[in-house]
N, C-alpha and C positions, 0 to 999 in steps of 0.2 A: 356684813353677813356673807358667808362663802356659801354659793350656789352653782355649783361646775357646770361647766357646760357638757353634755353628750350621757347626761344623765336622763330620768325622767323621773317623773312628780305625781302626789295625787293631791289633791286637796285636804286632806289626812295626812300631809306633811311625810310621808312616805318615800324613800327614792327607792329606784330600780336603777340596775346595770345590767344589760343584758350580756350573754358572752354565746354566742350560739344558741341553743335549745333551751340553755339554763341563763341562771340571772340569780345575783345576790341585790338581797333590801336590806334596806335600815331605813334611820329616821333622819328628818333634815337637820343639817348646825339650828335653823329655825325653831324647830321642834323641841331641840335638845335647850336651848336656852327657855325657852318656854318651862318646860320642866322643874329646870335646876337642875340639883346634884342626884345621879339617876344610882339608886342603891341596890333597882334588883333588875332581873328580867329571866320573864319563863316563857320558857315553850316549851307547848308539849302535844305540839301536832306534828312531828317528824313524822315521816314517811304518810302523813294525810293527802288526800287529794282537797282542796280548798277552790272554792268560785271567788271570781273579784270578789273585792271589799265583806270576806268572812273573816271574821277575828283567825291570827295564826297567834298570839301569846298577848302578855303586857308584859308592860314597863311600868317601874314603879321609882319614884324622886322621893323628896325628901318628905314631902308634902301631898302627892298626888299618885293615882294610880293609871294609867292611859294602855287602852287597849292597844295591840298595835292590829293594822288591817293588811290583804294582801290588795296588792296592787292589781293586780290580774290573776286569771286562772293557773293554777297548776299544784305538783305537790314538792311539798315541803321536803325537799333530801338531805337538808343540814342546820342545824341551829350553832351556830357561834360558841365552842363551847368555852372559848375563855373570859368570855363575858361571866360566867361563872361566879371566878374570882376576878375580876375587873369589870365589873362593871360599867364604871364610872368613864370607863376607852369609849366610851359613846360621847359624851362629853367632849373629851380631848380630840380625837378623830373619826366625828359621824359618817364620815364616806369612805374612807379604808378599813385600818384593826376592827371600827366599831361597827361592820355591818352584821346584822344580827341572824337573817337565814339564808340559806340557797336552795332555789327552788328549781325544778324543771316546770319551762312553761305548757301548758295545755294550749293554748295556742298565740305564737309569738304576735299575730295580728294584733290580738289589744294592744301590747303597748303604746302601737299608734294612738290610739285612744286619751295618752295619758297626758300630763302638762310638759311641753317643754321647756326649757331652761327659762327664758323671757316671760314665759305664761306665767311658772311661777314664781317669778320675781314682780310680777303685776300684784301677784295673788296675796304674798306674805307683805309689803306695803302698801297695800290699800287701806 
């Protein structure tokens, strides 16, 4: 199971990358196998202001619908539009092509808060 380092995690299988003020999320390789074969995904809170762990869209598999959550505070400046038509680039590559929004953060503090690489590598084999 690929779980990079210099990423962060929620227990909602969520990662974050921060890059300055902003930061792109997706969902974990964990996550995505969990799923299966992932057919849709919406958003549709661009430009919302969002609090940790409030719904920003779902994901939907072949089988299943899963909301996805924000990792931390902030708003929603870009949803992935070629997830679109590719969906499925989540699958293939959850931590690059397949990240799903980009947010600016409200305040960069939480992501301390959040699992680091080892935490959740505890968390998804337990």
């Amino acid at each position: 199971m690929n779980i990079p380092a210099g990423l962060k995690y929620t227990k909602d299988h969520e990662w974050i990358r921060v890059e300055g003020n902003e930061a792109f999320i997706g969902i974990t390789d964990f996550a995505q196998k969990e799923l299966g074969d992932i057919v849709f995904i919406e958003v549709d809170t661009v430009d919302e202001e969002l609090e940790a762990e409030e719904t920003f869209g779902t994901i939907e598999a072949v089988k299943t619908v899963s909301d996805l959550f924000m990792p931390v505070s902030g708003t929603v400046l870009e949803f992935n539009e070629s997830l679109e038509d590719a969906p499925e680039t989540v699958n293939k590559d959850p931590y690059g092509e397949g990240w799903i929004v980009k947010i600016k953060l409200a305040d960069p503090a939480q992501v301390d808060g959040l699992l680091d690489t080892d935490a959740y590598k505890a968390l998804v084999q337990a």
